[in-house]
DOSE-924347 format. One record per residue: residue number from 1; chain; x, y, z of N, C-alpha, C in turn. Coordinates in Angstrom, 2 decimals, decimal comma. Example, Ala and Ser with C-alpha at 12.3 -4.5 7.8 and 13.67 -1.06 7.14 Angstrom:
REC | 1 | A | 13,19 | -5,69 | 7,80 | 12,30 | -4,50 | 7,80 | 13,20 | -3,30 | 7,80
REC | 2 | A | 12,85 | -2,25 | 7,08 | 13,67 | -1,06 | 7,14 | 12,90 | 0,03 | 7,87
end
This chain:
REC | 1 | A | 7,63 | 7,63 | -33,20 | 8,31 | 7,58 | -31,92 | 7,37 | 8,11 | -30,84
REC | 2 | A | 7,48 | 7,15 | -29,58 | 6,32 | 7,86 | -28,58 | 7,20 | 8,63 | -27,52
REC | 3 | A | 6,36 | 9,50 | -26,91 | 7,41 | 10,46 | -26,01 | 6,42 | 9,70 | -24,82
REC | 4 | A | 7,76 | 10,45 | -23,63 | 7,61 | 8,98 | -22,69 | 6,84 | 10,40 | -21,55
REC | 5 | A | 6,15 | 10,03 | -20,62 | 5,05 | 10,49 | -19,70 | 5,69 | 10,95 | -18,79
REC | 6 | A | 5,98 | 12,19 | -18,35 | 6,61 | 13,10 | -16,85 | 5,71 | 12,05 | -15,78
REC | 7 | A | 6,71 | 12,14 | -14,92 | 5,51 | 11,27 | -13,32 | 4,91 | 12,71 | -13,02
REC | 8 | A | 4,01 | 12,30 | -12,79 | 2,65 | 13,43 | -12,21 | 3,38 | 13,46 | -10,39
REC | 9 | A | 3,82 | 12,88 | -9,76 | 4,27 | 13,10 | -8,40 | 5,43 | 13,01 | -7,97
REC | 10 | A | 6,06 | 13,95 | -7,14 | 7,49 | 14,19 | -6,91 | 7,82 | 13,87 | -5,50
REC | 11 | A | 8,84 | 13,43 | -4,82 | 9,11 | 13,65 | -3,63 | 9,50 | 14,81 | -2,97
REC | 12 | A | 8,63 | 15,32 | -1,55 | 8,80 | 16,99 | -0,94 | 9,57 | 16,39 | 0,37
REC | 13 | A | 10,25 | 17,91 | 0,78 | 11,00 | 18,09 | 1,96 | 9,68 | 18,79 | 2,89
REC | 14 | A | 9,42 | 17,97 | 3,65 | 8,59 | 18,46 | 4,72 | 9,27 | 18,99 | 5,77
REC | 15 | A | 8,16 | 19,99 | 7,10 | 8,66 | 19,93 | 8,03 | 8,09 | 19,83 | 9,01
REC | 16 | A | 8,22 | 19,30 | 10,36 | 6,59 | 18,80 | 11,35 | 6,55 | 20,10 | 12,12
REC | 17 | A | 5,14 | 20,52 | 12,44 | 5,14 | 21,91 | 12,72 | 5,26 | 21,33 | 14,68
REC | 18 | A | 4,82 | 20,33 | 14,61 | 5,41 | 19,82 | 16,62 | 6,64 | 20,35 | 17,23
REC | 19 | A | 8,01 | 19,41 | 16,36 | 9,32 | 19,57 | 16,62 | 10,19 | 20,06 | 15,75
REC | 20 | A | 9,84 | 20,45 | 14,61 | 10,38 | 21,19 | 13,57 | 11,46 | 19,53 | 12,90
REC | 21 | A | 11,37 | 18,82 | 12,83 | 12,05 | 17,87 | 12,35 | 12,10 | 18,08 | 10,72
REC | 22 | A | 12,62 | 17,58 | 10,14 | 12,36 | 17,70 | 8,52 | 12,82 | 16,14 | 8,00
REC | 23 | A | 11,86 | 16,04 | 7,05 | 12,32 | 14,39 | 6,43 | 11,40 | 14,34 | 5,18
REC | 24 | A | 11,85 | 13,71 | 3,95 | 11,58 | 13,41 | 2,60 | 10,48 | 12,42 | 2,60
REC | 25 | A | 9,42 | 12,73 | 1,95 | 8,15 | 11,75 | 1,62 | 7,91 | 11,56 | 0,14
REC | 26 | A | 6,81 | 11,13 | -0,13 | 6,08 | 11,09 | -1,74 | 5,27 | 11,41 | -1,64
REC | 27 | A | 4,91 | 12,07 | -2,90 | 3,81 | 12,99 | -2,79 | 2,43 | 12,56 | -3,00
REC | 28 | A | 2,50 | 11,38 | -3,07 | 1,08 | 10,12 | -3,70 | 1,99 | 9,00 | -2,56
REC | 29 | A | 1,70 | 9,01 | -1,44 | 2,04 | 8,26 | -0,84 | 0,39 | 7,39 | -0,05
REC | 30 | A | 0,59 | 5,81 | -0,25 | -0,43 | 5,15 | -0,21 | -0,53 | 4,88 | 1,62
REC | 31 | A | 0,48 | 5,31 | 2,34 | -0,03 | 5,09 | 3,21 | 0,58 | 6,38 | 4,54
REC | 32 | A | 0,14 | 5,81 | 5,66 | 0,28 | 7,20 | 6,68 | 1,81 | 7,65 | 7,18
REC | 33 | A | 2,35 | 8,62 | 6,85 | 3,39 | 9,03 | 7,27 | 3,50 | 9,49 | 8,37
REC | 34 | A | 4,99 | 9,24 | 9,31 | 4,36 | 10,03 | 10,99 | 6,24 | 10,64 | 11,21
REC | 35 | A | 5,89 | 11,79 | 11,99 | 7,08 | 12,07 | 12,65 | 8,09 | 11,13 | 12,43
REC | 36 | A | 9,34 | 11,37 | 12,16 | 10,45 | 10,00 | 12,89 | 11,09 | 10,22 | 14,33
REC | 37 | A | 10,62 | 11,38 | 14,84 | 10,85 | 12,22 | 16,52 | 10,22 | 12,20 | 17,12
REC | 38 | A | 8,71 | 13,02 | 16,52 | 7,33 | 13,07 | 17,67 | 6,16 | 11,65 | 17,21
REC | 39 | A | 6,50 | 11,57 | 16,24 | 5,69 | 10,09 | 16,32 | 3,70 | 10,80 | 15,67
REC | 40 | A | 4,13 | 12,58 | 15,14 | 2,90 | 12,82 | 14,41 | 2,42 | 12,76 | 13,72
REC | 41 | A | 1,46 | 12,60 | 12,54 | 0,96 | 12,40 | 11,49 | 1,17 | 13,78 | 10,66
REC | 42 | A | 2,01 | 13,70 | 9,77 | 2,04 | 14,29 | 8,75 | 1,41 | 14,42 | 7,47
REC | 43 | A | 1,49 | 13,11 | 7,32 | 0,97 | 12,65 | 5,75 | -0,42 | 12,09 | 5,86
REC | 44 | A | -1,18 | 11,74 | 4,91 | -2,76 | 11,14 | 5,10 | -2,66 | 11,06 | 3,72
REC | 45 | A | -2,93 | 9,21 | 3,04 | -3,50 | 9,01 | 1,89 | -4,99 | 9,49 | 1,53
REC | 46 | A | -4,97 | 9,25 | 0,46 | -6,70 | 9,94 | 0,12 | -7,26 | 9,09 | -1,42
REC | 47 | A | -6,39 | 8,50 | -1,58 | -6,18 | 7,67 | -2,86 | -5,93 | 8,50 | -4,26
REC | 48 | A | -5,34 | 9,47 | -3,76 | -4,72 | 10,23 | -5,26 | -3,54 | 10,97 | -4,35
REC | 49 | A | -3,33 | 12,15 | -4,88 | -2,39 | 12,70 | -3,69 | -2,37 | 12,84 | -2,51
REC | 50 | A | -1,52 | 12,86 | -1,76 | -1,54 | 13,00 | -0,38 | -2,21 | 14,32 | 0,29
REC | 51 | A | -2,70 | 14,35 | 1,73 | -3,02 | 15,29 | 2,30 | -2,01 | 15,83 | 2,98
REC | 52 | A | -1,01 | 16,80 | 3,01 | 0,26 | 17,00 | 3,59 | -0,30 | 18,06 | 4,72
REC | 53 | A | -0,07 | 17,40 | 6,16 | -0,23 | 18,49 | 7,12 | 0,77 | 18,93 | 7,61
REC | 54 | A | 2,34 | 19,12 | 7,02 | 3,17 | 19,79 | 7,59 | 3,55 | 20,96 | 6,65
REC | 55 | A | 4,60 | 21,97 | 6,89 | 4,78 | 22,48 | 6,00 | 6,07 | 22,12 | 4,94
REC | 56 | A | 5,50 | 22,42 | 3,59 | 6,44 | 21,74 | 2,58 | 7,62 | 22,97 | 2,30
REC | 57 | A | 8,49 | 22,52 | 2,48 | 10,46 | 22,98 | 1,93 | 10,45 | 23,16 | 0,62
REC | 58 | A | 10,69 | 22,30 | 0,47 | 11,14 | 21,95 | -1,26 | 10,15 | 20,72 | -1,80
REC | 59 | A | 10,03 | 20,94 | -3,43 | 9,63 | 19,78 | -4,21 | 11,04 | 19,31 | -4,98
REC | 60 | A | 11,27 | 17,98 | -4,53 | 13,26 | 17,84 | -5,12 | 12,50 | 17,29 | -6,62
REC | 61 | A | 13,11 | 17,83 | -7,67 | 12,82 | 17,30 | -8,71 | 13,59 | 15,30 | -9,23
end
């Protein structure tokens, strides 16, 4: 019997340090995430995990 593989990446509760907004991303996200208020860049692919420039809340399992 094969045991099945944990995902290596979770979705986080960010928060934008601009307007304090908070909103749910991935944590291997392939492309640029921005504010949904101030319109800032939060997120930055890198081709493995993300570069997260806000501060992270929670990792929701």
């Amino acid at each position: 019997m094969t045991e099945l593989k944990e995902p290596s990446s979770r979705f986080v509760k960010i928060r934008c340090p601009k307007c304090k907004n908070e909103q749910i991303t991935f944590g291997k996200s392939s492309a640029e995430v921005k504010c949904l208020v101030c319109n800032k860049v939060l997120v930055s692919p890198t081709g493995g995990k993300s570069r997260i420039r806000a501060r992270i809340l929670e990792v929701l399992d």
